[in-house]
C-alpha positions in Angstrom: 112.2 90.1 102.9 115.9 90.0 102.9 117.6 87.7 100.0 118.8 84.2 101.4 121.1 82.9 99.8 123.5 81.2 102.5 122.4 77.2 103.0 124.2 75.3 105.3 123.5 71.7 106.0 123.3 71.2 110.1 123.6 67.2 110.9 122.1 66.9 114.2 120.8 63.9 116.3 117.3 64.7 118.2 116.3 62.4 121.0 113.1 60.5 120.4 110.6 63.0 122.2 107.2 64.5 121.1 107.8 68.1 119.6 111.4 67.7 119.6 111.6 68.4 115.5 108.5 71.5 116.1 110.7 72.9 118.9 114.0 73.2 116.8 112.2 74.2 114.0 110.9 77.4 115.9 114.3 78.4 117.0 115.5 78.9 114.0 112.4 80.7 113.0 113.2 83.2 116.2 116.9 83.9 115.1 115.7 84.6 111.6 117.3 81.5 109.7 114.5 79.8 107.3 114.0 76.0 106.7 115.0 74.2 103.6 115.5 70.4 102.8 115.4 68.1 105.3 116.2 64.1 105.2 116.8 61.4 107.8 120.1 60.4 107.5 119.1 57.6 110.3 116.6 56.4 112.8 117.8 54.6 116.1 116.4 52.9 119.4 116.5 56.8 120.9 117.2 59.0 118.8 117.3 60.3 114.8 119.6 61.5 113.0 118.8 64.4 110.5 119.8 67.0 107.8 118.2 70.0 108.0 119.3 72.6 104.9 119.7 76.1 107.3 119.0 79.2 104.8 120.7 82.3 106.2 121.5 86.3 104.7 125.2 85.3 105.3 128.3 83.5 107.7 126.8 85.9 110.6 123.6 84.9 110.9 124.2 81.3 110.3 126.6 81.2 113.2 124.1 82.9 115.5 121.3 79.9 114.6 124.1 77.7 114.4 124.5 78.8 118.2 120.9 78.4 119.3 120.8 74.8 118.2 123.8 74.1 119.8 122.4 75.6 123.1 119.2 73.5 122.7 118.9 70.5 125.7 118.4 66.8 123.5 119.6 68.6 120.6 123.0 67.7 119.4 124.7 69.7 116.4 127.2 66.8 114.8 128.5 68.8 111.6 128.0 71.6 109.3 128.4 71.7 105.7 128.5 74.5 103.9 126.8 73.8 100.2 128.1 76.2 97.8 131.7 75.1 98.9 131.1 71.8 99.0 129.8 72.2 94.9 133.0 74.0 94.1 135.4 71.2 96.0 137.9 69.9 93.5 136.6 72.5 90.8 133.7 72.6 88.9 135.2 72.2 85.1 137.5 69.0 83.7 138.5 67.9 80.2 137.4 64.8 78.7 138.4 63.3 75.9 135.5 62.9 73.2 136.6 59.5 71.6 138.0 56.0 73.7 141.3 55.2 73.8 140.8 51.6 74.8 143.5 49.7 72.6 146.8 50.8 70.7 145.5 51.6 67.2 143.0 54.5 69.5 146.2 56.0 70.5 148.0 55.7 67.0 144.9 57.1 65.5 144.1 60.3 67.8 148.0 60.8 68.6 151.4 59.9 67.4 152.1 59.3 64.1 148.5 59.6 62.8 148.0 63.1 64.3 150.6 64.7 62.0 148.9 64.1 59.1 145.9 66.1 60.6 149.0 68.9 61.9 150.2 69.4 58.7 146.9 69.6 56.8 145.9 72.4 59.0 149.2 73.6 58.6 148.6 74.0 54.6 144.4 74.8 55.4 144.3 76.6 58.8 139.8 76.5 58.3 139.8 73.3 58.7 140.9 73.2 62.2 136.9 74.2 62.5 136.6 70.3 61.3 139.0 68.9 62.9 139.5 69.8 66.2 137.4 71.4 68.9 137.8 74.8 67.8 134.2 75.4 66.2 132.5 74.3 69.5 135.3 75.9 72.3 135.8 79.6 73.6 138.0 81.0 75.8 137.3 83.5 78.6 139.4 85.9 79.8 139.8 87.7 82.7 142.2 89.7 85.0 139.7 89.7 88.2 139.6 93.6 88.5 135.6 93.7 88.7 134.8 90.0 89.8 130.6 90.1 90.9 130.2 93.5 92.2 133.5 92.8 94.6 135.8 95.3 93.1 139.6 94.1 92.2 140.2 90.7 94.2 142.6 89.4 91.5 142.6 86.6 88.4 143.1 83.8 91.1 139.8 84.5 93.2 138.0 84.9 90.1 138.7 81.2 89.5 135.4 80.0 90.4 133.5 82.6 89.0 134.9 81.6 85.2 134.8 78.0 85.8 130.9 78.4 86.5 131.0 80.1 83.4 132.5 77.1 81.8 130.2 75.2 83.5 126.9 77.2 81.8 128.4 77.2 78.6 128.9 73.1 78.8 125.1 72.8 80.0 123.5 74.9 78.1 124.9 75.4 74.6 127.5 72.3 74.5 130.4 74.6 74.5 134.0 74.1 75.7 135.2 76.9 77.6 138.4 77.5 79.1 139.2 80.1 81.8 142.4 82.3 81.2 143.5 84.5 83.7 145.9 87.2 83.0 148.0 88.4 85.7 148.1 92.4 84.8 146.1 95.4 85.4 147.6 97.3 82.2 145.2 97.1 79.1 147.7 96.9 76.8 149.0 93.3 78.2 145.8 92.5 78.3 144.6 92.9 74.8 148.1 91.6 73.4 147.7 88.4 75.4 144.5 87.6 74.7 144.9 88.1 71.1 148.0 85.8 71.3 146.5 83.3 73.2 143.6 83.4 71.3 144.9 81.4 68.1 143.3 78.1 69.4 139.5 79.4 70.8 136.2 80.1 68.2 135.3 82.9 70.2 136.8 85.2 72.9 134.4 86.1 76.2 135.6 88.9 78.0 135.0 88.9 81.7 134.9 91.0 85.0 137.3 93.9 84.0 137.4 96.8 85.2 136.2 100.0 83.8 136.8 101.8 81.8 139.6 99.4 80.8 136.8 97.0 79.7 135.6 99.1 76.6 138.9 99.5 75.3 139.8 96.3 75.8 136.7 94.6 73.9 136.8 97.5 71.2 140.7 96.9 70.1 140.3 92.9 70.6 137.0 92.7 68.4 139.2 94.9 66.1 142.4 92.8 66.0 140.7 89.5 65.4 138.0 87.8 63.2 136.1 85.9 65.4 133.6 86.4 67.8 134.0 88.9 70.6 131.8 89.8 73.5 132.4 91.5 77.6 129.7 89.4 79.2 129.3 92.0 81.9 128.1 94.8 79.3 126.2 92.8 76.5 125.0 90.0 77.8 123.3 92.1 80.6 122.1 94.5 78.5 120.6 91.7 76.3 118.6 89.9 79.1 118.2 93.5 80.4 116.4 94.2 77.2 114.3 91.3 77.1 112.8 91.6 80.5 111.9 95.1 79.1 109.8 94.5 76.6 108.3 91.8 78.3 107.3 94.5 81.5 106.4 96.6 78.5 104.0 94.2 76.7 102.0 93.5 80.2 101.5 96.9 80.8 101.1 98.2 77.2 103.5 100.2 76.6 105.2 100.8 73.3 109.5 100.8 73.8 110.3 102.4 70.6 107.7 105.2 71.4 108.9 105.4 75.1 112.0 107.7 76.7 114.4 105.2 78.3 116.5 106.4 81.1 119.6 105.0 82.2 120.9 105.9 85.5 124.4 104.5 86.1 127.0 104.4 83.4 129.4 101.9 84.5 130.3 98.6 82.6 126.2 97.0 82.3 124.3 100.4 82.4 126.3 101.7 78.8 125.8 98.3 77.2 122.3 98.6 78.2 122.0 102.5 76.8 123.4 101.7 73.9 121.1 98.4 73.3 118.1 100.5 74.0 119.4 103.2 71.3 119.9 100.1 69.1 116.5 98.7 69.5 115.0 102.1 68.3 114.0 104.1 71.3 112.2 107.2 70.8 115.1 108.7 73.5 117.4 107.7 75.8 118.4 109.7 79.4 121.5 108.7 80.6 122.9 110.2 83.8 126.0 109.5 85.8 128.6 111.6 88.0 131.3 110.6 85.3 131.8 113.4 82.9 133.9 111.1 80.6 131.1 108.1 80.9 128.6 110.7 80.0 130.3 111.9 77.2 131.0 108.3 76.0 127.5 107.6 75.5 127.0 111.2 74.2 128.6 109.9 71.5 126.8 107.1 71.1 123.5 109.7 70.5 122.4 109.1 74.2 120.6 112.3 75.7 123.0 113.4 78.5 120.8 115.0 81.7 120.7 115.1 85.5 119.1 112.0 87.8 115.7 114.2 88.2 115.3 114.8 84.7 115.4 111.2 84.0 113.0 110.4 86.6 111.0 113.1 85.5 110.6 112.5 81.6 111.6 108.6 81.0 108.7 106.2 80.9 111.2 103.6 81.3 114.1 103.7 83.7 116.9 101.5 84.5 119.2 102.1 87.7 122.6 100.2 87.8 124.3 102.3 90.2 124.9 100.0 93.0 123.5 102.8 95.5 120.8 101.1 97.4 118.0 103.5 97.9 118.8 105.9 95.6 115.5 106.3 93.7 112.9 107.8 96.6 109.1 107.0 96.3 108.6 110.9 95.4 111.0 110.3 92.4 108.6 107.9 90.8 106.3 109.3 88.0 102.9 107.6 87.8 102.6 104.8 85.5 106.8 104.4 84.6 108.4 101.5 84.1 111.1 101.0 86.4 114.3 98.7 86.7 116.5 98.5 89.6 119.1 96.3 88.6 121.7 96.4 91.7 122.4 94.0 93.5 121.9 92.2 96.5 120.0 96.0 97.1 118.5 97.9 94.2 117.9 102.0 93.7 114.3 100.8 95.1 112.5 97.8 96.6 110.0 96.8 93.3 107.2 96.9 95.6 108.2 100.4 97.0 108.3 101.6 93.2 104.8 100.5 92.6 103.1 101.8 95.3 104.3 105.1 94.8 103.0 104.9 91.1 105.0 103.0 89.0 103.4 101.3 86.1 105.7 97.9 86.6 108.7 97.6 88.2 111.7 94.8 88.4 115.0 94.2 90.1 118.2 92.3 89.7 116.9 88.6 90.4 115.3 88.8 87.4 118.4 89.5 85.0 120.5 86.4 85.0 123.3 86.6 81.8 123.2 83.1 81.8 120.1 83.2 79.5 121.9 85.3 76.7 125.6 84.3 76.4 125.7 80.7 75.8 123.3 80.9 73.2 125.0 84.2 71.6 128.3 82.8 71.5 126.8 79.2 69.7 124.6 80.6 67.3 128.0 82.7 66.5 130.1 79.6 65.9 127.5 77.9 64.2 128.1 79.9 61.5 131.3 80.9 62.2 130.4 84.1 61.7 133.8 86.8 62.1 132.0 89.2 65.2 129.1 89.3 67.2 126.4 92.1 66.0 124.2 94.7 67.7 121.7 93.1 65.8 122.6 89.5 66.5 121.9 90.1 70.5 118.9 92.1 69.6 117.8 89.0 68.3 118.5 87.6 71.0 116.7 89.4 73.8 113.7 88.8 71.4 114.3 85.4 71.6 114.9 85.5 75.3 111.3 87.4 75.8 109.2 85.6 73.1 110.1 81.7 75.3 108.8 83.8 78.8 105.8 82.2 80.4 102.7 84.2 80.5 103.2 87.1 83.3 106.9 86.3 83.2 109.7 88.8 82.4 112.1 86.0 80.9 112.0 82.4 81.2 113.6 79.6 83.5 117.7 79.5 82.7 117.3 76.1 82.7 114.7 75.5 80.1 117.5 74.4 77.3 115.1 75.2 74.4 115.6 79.0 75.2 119.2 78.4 74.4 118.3 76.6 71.3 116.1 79.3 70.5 118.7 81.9 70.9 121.3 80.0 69.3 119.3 80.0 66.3 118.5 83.7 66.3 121.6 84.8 66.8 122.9 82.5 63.5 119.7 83.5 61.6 120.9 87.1 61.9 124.4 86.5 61.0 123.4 84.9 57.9 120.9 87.9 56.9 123.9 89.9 57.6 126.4 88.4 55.8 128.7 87.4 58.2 128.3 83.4 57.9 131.2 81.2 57.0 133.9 83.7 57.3 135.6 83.3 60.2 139.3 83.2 59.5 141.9 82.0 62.5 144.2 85.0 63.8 
């Protein structure tokens, strides 16, 4: 089945008749639209009033059910409502302040004159702004729209709400502050000088939906230039959930990662990240194929084994797709008893289903990657300690985290079960500590 993810709320008033709620139920069943909630907003002398949640592939198809109620005889459509804009009306991010300001010693206190005493002791200690303001618990995340959710380049302002639901995850689940910046320039060199500019008053800097392969060298020379933690959400914190739903599919199946071939087909922004992670957590090999020459040569580098698509189908027990090619992987392709991820989306390489009946051991797609599982907890485990860089090992840690809180039979576990965060937060700060990278943050 098709993903739907398009709800509209139909009001509509339905005259008091037997079958009347039956009989529009089964026209939207015959122009494909699904059911969701439904409440009585009232109940009159001849008629009731209802709200009936309308889940759709997309505006199309919910204007042709939209049509076939409105066509319907003691059916009348009063309104529409479309949900997800309705949640992003007026924004989805504010600031708050954290203490009252209710009477006028409040306001001498937290501003004007006590504030400069605060000013001017960071001035002479600039750690302990990490005390003393929100710095310890705040990131920023920057972005320039160029790649914004598999759209391509629709510019910093349309990649508004996309940051502030970042903002909003990192609030919810790891009690972060996060503030979206959007830099108006395609040039990487802006780019990184800006963000490390503007970075003075952030713990941690989260890259986000740029294009490649401006993206590596922008997250290579900002990491570089400042000590704090740095991370493009697009490459690591998919590859870290990517990695945990791995060795999940691994453990059900009983299969051994570090003694399987890994093939990575797709070398864009998430498919290196993920390459690389699997080389990191101690693959016996990893294919990677893609019809870059330069992206090929990157992960070369990198110690990646650099083939053809049918090679990788051919030898890797595990393969992950991140092409955005829909179809690409054929039932033929599939070796008996391979693990196989098709991470694009809304279509992956190969329907799951498809890939197991033609042999394949276990096999996943995109729904089950969400980066919302790895990056709050990264980043907070990071500041915790204010530890000067995220690791390769600290989101190893991570993804073990991630897969050791699964349920039974799961690949990874609910996004919103907040003691996965917790348990990655703590990871991540456990490995920063073993590595010797705790307390020594230092503002740029």
């Amino acid at each position: 089945m098709r993903k739907y993810s398009h709800d509209t709320i139909a009001r509509v008033r339905l005259r008091h008749r037997p079958g009347q709620f039956a009989h529009l139920a089964s026209v939207i069943a015959d122009n494909g639209g699904l059911v969701g909630e439904i409440s009585t907003f009232s109940i009159g002398e001849n008629d009731t009033v209802r709200d009936i949640t309308l889940e759709t592939d997309g505006e199309a198809h919910t204007a042709r059910v939209l049509d076939a109620i409105r066509a319907l005889p003691d059916v009348e459509l009063l309104a529409t409502t479309d949900r997800v804009f309705e949640a992003h009306r007026g924004g989805k991010i504010s600031t708050t302040s954290r203490g009252r300001i209710e009477t006028l010693s409040d306001l001498r206190y937290i501003y004007t004159p006590g504030v400069a005493r605060v000013a001017l002791a960071l001035q002479r200690d600039p750690d302990l702004a990490w005390d003393f303001t929100g710095i310890a618990t705040s990131v920023g995340i920057f972005t320039n729209g160029s790649r914004v959710l598999g759209l391509g380049n629709i510019g910093p302002l349309a990649s508004l709400p996309v940051m502030e639901g970042k903002a909003a995850l990192y609030d919810r689940f790891a009690g972060i502050s996060a503030t979206p910046i959007l830099l108006n320039t395609l040039d990487p060199a802006e780019f990184i000088e800006t963000v490390v500019r503007a970075s003075v008053g952030f713990g941690g800097v989260h890259l986000e939906d740029i294009r490649m392969p401006d993206c590596f060298r922008i997250e290579e020379e900002v990491a570089a230039r400042l000590a704090k933690p740095v991370m493009h959400d697009d490459q690591w914190g998919t590859a870290t959930v990517a990695l945990a739903a791995i060795l999940n599919a691994c453990k059900l199946i009983g299969v051994d990662f570090r003694a399987s071939r890994v093939g990575q087909i797709g070398l864009g922004a998430a498919g290196s990240a993920i390459a690389r992670t699997a080389l990191d957590y101690g693959a016996r090999e990893v294919l990677v194929s893609d019809l870059s020459a330069d992206a090929c040569a990157r992960m070369a580098g990198f110690g990646a084994s650099v083939t053809d698509m049918a090679t990788v189908m051919r030898e890797s027990d595990i393969v992950v797709a991140t092409t955005g090619r829909p179809g690409l992987i054929r039932p033929e392709m599939v070796r008996r008893g391979q693990v196989i991820f098709a991470l694009s989306n809304p279509d992956a390489e190969i329907d799951p289903d498809v890939a197991v009946a033609a042999g394949a051991a276990y096999a996943g797609d995109g729904r089950s990657i969400n980066n919302a599982l790895a990056f709050p907890g990264i980043f907070r485990g990071a500041l915790d300690v204010r530890a000067r860089e995220i690791t390769p090992a600290m989101r190893l840690a991570a993804a073990e985290a991630i897969a050791a809180h699964a349920d039974p039979g799961e690949l990874v576990p609910n996004p919103l079960d907040l003691r996965v965060h917790a348990a990655v937060r703590k990871a991540v700060s456990d490995t920063a500590r073993a590595q010797g990278l705790a307390n020594t943050a230092k503002l740029a």
